[in-house]
Backbone as XML, in Angstrom:
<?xml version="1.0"?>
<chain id="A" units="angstrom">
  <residue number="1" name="UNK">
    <atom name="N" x="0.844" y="-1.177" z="0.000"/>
    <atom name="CA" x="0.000" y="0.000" z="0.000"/>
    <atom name="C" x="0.891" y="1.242" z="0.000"/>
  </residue>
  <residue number="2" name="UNK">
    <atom name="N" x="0.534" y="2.293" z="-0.976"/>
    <atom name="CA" x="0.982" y="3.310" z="-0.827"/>
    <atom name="C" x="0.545" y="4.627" z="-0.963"/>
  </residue>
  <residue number="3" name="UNK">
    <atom name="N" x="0.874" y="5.690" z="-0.298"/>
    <atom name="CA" x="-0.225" y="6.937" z="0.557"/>
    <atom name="C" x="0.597" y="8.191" z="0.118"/>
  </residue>
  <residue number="4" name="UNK">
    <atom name="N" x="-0.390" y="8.740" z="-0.649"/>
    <atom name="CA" x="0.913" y="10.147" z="-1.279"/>
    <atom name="C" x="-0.247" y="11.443" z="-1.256"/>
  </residue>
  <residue number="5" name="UNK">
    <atom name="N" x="0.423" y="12.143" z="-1.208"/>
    <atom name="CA" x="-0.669" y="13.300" z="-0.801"/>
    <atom name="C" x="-0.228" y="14.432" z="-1.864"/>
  </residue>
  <residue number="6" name="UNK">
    <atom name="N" x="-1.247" y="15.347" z="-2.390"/>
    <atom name="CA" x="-0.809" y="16.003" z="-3.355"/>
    <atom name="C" x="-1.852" y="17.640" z="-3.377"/>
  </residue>
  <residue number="7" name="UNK">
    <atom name="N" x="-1.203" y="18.394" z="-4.087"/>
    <atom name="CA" x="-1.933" y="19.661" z="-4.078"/>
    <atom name="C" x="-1.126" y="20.877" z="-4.872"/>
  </residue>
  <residue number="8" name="UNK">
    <atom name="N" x="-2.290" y="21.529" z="-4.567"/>
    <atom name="CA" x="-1.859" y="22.855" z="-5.212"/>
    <atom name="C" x="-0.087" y="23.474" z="-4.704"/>
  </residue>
  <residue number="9" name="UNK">
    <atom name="N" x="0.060" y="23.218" z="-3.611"/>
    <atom name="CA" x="1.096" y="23.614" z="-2.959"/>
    <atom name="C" x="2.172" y="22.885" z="-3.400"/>
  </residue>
  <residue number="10" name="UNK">
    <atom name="N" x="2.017" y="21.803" z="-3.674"/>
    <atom name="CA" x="3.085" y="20.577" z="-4.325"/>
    <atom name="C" x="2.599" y="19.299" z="-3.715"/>
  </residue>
  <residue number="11" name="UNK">
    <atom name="N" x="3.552" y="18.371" z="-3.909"/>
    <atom name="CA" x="3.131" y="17.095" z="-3.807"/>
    <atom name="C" x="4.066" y="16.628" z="-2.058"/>
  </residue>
  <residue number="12" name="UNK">
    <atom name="N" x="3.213" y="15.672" z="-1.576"/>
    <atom name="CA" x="4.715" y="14.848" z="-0.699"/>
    <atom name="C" x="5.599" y="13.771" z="-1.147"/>
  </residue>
  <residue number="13" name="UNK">
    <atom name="N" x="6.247" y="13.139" z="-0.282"/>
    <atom name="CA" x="6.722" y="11.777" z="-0.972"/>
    <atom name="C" x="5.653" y="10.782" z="-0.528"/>
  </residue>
  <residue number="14" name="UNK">
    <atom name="N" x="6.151" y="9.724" z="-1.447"/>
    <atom name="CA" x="5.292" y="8.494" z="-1.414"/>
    <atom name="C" x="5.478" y="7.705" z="0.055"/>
  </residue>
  <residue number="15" name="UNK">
    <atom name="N" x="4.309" y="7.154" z="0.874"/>
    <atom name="CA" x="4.914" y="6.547" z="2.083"/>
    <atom name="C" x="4.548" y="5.118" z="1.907"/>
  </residue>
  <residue number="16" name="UNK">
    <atom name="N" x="5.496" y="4.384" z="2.153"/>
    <atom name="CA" x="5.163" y="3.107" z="1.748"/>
    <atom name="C" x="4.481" y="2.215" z="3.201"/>
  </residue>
  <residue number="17" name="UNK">
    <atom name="N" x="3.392" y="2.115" z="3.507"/>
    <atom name="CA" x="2.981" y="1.013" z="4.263"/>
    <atom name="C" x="3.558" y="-0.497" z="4.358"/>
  </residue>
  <residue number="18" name="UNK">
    <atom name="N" x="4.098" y="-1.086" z="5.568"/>
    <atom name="CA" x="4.635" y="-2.085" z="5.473"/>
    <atom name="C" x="4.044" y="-3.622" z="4.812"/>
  </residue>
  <residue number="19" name="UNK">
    <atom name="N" x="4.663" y="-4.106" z="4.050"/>
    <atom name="CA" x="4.381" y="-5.378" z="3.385"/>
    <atom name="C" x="3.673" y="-5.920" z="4.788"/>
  </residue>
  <residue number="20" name="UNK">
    <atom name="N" x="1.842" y="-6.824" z="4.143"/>
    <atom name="CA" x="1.426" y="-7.573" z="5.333"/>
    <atom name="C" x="0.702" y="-6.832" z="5.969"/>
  </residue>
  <residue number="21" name="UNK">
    <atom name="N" x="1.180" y="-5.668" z="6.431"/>
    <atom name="CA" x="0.448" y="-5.099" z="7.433"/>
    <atom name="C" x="-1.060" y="-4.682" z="6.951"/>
  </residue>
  <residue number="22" name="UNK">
    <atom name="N" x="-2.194" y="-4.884" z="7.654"/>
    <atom name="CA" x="-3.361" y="-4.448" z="7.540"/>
    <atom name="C" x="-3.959" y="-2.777" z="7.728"/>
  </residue>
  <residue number="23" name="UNK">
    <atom name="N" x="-4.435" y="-2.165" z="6.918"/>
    <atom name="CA" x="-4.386" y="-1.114" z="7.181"/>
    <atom name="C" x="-5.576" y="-0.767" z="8.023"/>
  </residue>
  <residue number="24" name="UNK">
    <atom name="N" x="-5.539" y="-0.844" z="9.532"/>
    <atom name="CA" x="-6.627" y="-0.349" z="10.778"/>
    <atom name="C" x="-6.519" y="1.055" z="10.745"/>
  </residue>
  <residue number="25" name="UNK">
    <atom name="N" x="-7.993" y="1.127" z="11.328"/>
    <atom name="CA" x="-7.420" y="2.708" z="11.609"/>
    <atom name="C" x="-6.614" y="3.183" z="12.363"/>
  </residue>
  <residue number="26" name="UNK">
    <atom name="N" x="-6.275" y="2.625" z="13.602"/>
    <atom name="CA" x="-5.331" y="2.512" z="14.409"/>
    <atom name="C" x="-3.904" y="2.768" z="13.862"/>
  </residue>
  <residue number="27" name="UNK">
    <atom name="N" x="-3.432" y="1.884" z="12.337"/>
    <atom name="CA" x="-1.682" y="1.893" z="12.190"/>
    <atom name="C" x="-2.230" y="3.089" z="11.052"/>
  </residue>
  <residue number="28" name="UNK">
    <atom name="N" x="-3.266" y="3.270" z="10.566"/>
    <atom name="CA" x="-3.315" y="4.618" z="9.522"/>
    <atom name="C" x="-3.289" y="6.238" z="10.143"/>
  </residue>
  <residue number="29" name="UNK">
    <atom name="N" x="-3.633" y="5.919" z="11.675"/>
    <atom name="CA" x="-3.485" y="7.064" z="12.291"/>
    <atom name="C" x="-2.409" y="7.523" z="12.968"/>
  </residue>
  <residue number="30" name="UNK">
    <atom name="N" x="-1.767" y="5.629" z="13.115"/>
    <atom name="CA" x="0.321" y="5.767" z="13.878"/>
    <atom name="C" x="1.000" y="6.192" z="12.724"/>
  </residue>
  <residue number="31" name="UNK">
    <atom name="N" x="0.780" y="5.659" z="11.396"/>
    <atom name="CA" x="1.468" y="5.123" z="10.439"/>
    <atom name="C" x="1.739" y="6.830" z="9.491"/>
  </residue>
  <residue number="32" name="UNK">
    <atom name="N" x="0.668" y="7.045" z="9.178"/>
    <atom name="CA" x="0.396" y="8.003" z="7.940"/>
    <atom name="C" x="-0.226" y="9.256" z="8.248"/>
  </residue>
  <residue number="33" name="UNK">
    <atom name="N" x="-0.577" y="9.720" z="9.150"/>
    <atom name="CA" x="-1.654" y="10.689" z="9.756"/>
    <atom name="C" x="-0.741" y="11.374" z="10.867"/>
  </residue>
  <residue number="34" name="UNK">
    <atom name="N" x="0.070" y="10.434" z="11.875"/>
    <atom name="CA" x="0.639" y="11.176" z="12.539"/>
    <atom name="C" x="1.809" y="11.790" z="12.311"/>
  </residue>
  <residue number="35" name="UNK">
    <atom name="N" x="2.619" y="10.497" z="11.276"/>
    <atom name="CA" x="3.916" y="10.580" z="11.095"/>
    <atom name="C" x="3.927" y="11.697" z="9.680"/>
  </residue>
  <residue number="36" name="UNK">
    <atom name="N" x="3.141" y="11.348" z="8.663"/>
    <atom name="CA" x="2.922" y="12.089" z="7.391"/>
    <atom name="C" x="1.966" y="13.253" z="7.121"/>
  </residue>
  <residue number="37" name="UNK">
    <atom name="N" x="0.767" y="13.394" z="7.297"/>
    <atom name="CA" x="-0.282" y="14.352" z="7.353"/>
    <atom name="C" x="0.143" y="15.335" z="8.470"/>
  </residue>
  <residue number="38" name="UNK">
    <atom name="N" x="0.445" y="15.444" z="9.406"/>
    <atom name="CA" x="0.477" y="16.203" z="10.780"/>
    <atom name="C" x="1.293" y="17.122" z="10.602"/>
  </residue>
  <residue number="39" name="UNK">
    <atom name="N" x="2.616" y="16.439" z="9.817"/>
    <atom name="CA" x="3.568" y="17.741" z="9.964"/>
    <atom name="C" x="3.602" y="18.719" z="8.532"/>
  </residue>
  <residue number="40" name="UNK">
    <atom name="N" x="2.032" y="18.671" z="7.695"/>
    <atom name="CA" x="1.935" y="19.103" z="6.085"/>
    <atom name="C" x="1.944" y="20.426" z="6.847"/>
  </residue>
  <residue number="41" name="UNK">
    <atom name="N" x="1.153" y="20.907" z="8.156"/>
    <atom name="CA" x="0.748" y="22.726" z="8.229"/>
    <atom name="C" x="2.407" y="23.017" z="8.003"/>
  </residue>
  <residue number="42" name="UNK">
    <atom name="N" x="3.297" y="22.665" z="9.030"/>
    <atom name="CA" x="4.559" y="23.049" z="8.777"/>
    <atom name="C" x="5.560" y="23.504" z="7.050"/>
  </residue>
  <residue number="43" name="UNK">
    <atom name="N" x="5.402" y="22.086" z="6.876"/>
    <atom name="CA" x="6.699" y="21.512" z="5.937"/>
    <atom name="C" x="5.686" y="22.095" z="4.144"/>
  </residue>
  <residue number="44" name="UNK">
    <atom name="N" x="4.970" y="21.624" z="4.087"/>
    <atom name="CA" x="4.471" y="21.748" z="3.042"/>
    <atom name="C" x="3.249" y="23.333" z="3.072"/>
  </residue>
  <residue number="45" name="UNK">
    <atom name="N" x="2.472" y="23.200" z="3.857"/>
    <atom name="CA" x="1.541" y="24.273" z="3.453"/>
    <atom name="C" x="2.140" y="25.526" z="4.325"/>
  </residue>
  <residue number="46" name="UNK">
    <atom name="N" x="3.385" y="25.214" z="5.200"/>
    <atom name="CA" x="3.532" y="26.839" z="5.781"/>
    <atom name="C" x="3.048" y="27.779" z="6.081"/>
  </residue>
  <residue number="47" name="UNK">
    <atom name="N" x="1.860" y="27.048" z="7.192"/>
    <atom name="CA" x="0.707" y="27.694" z="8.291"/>
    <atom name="C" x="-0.453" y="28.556" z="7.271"/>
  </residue>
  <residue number="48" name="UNK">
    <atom name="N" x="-0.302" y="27.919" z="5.756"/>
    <atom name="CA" x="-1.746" y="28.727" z="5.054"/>
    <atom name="C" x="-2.362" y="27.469" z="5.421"/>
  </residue>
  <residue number="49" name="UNK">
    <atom name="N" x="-3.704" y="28.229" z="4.942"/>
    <atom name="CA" x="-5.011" y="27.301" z="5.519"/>
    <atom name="C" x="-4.691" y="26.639" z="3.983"/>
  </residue>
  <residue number="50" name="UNK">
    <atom name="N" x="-5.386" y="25.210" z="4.598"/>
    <atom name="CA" x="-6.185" y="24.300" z="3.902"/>
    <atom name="C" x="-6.386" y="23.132" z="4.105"/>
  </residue>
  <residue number="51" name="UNK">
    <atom name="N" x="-7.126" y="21.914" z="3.526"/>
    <atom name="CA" x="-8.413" y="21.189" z="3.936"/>
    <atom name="C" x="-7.639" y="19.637" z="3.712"/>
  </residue>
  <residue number="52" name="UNK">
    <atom name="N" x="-8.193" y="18.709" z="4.378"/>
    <atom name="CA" x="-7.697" y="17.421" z="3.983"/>
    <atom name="C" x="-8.876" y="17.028" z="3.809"/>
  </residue>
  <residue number="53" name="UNK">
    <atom name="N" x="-8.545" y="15.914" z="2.518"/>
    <atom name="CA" x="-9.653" y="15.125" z="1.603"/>
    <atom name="C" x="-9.055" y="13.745" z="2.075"/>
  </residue>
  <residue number="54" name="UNK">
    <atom name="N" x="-9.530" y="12.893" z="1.515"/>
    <atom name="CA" x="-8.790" y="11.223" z="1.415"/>
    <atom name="C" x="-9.997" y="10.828" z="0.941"/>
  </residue>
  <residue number="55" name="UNK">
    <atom name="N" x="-10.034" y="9.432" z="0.418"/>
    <atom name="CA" x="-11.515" y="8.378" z="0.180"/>
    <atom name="C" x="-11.811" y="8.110" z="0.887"/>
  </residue>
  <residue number="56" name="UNK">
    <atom name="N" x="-13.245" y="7.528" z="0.486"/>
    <atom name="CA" x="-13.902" y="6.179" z="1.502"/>
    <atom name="C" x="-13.447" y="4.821" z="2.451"/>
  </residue>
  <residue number="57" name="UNK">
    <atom name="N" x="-12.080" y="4.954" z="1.766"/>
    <atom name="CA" x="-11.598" y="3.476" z="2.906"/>
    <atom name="C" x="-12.079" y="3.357" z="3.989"/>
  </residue>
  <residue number="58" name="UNK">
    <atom name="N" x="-12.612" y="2.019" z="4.657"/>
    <atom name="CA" x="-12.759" y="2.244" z="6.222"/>
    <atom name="C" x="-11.911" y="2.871" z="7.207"/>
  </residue>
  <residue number="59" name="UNK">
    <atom name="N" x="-10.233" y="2.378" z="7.017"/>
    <atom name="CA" x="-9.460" y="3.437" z="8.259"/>
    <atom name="C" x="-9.734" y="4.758" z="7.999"/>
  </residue>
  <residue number="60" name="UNK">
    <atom name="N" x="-10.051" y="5.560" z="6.713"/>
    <atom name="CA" x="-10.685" y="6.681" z="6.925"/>
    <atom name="C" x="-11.491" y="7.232" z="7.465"/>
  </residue>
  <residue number="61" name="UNK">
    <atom name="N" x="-12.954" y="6.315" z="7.457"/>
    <atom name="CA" x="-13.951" y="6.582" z="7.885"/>
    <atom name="C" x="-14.205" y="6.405" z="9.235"/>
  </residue>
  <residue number="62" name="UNK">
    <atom name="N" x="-12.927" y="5.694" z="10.004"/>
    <atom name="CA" x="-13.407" y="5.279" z="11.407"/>
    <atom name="C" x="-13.618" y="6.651" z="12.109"/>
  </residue>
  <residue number="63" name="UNK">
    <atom name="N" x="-14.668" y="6.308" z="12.659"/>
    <atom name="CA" x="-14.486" y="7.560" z="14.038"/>
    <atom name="C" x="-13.294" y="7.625" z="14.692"/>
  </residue>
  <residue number="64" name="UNK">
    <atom name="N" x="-12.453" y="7.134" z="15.060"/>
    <atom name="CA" x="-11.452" y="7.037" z="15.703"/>
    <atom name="C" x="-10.234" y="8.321" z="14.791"/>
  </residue>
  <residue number="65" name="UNK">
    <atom name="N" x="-10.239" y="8.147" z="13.489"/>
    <atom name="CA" x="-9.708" y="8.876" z="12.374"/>
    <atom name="C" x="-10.378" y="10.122" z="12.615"/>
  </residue>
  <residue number="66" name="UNK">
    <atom name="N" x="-12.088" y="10.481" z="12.723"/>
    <atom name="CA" x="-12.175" y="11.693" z="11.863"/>
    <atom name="C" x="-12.695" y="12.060" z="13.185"/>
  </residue>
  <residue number="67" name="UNK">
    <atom name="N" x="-12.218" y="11.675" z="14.594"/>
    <atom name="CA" x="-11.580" y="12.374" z="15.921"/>
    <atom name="C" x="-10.377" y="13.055" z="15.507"/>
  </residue>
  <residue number="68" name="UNK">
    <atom name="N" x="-9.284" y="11.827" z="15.475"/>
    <atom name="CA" x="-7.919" y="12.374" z="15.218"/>
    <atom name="C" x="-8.122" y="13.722" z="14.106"/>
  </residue>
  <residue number="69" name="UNK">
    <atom name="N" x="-8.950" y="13.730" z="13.318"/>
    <atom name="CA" x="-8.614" y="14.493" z="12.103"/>
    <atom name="C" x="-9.349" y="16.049" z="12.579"/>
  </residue>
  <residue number="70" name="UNK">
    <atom name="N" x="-9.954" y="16.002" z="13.374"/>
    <atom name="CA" x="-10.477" y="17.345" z="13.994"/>
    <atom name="C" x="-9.668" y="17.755" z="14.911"/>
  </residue>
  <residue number="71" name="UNK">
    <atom name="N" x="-8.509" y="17.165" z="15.247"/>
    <atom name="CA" x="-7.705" y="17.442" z="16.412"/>
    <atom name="C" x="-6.465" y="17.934" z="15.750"/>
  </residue>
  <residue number="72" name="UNK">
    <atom name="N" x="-6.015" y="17.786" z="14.679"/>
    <atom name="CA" x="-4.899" y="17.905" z="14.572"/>
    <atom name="C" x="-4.400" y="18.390" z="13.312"/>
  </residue>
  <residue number="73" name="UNK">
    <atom name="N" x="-5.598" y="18.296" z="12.379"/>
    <atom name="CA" x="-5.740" y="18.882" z="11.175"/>
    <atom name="C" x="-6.517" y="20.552" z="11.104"/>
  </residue>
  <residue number="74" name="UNK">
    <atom name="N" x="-6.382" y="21.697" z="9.900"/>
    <atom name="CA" x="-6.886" y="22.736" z="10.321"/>
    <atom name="C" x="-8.301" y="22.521" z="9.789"/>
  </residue>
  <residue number="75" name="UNK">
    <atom name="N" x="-8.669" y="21.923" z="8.721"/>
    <atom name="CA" x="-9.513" y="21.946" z="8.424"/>
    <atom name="C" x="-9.646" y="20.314" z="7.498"/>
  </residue>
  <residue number="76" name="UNK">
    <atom name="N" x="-10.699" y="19.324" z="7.138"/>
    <atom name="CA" x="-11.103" y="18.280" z="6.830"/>
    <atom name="C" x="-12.390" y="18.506" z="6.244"/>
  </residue>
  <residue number="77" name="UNK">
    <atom name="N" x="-12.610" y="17.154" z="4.774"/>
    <atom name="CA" x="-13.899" y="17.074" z="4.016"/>
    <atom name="C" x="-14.809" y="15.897" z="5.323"/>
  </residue>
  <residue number="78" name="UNK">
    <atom name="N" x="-15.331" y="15.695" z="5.969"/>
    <atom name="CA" x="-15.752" y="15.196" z="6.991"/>
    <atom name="C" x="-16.428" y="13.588" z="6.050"/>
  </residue>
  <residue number="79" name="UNK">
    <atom name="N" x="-16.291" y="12.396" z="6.736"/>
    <atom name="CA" x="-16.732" y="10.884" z="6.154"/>
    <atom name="C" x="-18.203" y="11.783" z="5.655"/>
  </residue>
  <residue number="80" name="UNK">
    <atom name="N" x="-19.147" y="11.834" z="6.305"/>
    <atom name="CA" x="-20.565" y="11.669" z="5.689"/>
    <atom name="C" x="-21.072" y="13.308" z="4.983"/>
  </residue>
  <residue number="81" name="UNK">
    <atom name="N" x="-19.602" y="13.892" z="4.333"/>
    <atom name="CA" x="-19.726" y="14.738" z="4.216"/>
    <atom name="C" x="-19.346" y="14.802" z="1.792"/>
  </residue>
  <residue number="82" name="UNK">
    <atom name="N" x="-18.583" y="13.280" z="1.785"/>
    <atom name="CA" x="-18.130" y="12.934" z="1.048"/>
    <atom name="C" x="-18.968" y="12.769" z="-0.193"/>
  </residue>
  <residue number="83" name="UNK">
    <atom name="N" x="-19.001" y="13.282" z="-1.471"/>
    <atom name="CA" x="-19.856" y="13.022" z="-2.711"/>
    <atom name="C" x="-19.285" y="11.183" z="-2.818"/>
  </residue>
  <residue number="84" name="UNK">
    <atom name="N" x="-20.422" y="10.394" z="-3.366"/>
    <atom name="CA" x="-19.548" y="9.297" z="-4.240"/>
    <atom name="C" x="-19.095" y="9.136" z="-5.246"/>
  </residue>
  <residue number="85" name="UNK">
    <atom name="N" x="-18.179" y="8.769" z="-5.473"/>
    <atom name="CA" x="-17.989" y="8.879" z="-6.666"/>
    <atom name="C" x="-17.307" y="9.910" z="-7.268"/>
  </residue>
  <residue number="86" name="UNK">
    <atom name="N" x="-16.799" y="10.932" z="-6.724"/>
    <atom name="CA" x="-16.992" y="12.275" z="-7.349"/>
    <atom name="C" x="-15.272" y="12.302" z="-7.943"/>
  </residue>
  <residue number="87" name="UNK">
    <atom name="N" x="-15.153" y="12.699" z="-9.568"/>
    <atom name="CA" x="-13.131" y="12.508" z="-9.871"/>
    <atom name="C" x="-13.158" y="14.425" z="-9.469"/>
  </residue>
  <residue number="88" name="UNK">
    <atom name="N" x="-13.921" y="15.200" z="-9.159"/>
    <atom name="CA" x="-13.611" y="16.431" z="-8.877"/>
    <atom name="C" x="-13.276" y="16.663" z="-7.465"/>
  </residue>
  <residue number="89" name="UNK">
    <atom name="N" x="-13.507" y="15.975" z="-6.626"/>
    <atom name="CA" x="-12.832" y="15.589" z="-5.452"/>
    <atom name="C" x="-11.822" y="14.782" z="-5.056"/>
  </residue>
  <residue number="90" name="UNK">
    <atom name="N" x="-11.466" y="13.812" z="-5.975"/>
    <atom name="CA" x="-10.622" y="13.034" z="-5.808"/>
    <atom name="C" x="-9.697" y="12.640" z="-6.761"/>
  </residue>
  <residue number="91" name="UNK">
    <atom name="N" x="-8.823" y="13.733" z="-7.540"/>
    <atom name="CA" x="-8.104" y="13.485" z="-8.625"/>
    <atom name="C" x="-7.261" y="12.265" z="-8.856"/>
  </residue>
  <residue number="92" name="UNK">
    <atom name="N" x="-7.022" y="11.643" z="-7.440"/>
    <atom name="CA" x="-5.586" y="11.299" z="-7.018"/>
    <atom name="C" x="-6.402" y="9.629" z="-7.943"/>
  </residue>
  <residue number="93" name="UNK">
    <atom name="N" x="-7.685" y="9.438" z="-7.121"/>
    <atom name="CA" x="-8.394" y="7.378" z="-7.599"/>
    <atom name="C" x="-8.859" y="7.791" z="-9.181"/>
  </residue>
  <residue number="94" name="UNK">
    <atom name="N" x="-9.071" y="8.829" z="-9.496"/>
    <atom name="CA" x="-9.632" y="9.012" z="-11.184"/>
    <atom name="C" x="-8.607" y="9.416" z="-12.084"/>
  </residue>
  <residue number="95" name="UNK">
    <atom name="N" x="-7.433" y="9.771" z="-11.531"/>
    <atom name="CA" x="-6.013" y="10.109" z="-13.012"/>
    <atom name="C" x="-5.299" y="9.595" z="-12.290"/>
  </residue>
  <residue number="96" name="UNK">
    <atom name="N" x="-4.275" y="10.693" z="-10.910"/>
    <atom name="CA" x="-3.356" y="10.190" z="-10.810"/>
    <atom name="C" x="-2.436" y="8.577" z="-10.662"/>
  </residue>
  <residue number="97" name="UNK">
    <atom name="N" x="-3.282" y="7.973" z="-9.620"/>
    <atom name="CA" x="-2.804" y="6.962" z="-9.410"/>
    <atom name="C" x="-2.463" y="6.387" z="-11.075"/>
  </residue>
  <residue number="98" name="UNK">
    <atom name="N" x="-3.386" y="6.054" z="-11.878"/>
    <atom name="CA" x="-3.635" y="5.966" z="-12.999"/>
    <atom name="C" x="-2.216" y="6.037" z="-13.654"/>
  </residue>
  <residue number="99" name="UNK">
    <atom name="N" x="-1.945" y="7.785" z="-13.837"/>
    <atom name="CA" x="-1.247" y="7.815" z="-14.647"/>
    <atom name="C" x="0.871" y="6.951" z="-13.805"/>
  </residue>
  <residue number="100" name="UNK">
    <atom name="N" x="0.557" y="7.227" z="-12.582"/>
    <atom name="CA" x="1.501" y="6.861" z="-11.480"/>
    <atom name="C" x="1.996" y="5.166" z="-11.683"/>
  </residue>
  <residue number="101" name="UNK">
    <atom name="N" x="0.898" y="4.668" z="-11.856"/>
    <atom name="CA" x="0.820" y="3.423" z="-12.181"/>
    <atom name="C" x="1.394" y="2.613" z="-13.968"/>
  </residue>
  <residue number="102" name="UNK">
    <atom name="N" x="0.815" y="3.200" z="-14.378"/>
    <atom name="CA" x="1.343" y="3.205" z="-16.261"/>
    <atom name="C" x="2.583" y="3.527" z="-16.112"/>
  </residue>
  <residue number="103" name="UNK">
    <atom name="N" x="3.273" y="4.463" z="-15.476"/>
    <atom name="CA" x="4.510" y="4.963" z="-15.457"/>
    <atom name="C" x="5.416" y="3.777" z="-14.811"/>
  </residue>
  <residue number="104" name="UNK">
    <atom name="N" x="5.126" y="3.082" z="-13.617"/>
    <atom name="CA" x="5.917" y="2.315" z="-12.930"/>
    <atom name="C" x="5.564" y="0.642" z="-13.636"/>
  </residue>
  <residue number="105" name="UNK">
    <atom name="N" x="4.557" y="0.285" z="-14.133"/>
    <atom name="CA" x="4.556" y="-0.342" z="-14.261"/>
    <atom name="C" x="4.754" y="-0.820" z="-16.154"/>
  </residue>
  <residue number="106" name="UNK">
    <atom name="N" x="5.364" y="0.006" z="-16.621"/>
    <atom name="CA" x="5.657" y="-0.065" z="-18.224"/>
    <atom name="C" x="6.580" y="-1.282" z="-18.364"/>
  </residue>
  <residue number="107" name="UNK">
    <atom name="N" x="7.556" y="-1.605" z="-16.929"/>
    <atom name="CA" x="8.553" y="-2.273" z="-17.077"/>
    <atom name="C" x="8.383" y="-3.627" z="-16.192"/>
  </residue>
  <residue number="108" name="UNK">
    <atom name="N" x="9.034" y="-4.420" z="-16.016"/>
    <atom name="CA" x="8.874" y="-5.277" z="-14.943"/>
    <atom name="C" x="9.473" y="-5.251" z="-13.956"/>
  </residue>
  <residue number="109" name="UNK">
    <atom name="N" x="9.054" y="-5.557" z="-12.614"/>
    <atom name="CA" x="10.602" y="-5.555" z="-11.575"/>
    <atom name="C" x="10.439" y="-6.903" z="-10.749"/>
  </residue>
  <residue number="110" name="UNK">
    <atom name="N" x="11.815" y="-6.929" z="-10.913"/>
    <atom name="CA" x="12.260" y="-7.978" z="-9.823"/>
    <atom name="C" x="11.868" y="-8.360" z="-8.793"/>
  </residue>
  <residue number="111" name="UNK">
    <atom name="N" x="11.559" y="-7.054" z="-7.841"/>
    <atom name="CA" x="11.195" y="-7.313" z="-6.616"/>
    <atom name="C" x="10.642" y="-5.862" z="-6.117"/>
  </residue>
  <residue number="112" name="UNK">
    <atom name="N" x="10.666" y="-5.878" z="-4.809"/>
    <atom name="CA" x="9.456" y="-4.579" z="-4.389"/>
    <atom name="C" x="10.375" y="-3.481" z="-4.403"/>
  </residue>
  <residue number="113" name="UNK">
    <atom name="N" x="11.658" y="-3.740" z="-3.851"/>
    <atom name="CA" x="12.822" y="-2.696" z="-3.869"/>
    <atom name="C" x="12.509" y="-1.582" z="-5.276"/>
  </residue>
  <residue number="114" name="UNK">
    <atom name="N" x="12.367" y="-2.257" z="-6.074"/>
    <atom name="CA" x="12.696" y="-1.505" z="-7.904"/>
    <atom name="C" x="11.410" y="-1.360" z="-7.834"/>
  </residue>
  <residue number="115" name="UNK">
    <atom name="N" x="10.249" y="-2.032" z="-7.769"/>
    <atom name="CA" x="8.948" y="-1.053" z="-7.908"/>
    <atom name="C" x="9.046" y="0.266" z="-7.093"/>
  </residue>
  <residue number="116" name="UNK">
    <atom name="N" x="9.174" y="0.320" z="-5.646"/>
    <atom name="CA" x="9.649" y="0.925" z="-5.189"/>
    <atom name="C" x="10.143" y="2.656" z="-5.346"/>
  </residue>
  <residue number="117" name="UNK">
    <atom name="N" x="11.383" y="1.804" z="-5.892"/>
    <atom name="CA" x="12.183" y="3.191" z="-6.465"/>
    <atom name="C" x="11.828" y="3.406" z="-8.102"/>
  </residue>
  <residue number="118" name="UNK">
    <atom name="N" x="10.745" y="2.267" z="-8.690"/>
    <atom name="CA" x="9.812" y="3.058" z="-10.047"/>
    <atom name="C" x="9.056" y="4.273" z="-9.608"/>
  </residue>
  <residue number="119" name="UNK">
    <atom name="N" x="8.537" y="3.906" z="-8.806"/>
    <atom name="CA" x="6.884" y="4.719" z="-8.293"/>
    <atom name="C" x="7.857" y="6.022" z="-8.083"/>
  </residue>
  <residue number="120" name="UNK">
    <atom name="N" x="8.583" y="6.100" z="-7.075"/>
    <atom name="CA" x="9.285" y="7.597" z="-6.739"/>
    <atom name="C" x="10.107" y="8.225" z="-7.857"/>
  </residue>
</chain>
């Protein structure tokens, strides 16, 4: 699994979720939310406002998440707040990945290492 966040401001790096591991909301909120999302006001958006999106996945949707995400984020699209379906909300599941994917996968790899360092 892999979790990349992107915007007007620029993009982050890709975070790779560990091989195996299940994604709970629990390791999406240790894993990617605390360690990756938390420090975007800083590093990336430099205390301007703006909003975090993500999909429907369940670790998204847990309450447990869109606690954390009122706590620590400035602003969030809220779970039951979400269009379905919608590629104007969610560029990243209707092109990017898309085009992210065609790109890394034109070639074959060996092993996860070289997919890996395709994707980045």
């Amino acid at each position: 699994m892999v979790w990349w966040g992107v915007s007007y401001q620029g993009v982050t790096k890709l975070h790779f979720c560990e091989k195996g591991v299940k994604t709970s909301a629990k390791v999406y909120q240790d894993t990617v939310l605390d360690h990756v999302v938390k420090p975007l006001s800083n590093r990336l958006f430099k205390n301007i406002p703006w909003t975090f999106q993500q999909d429907s996945a369940p670790a998204h949707k847990a309450r447990t998440t869109q606690a954390w995400l009122e706590t620590n984020v400035p602003d969030f699209i809220r779970a039951e707040d979400w269009p379905s379906s919608s590629p104007d909300l969610n560029p990243l599941d209707f092109k990017l990945w898309l085009v992210l994917e065609g790109m890394a996968c034109s070639k074959r790899h060996g092993d996860i290492d070289s997919l890996k360092k395709s994707l980045e």
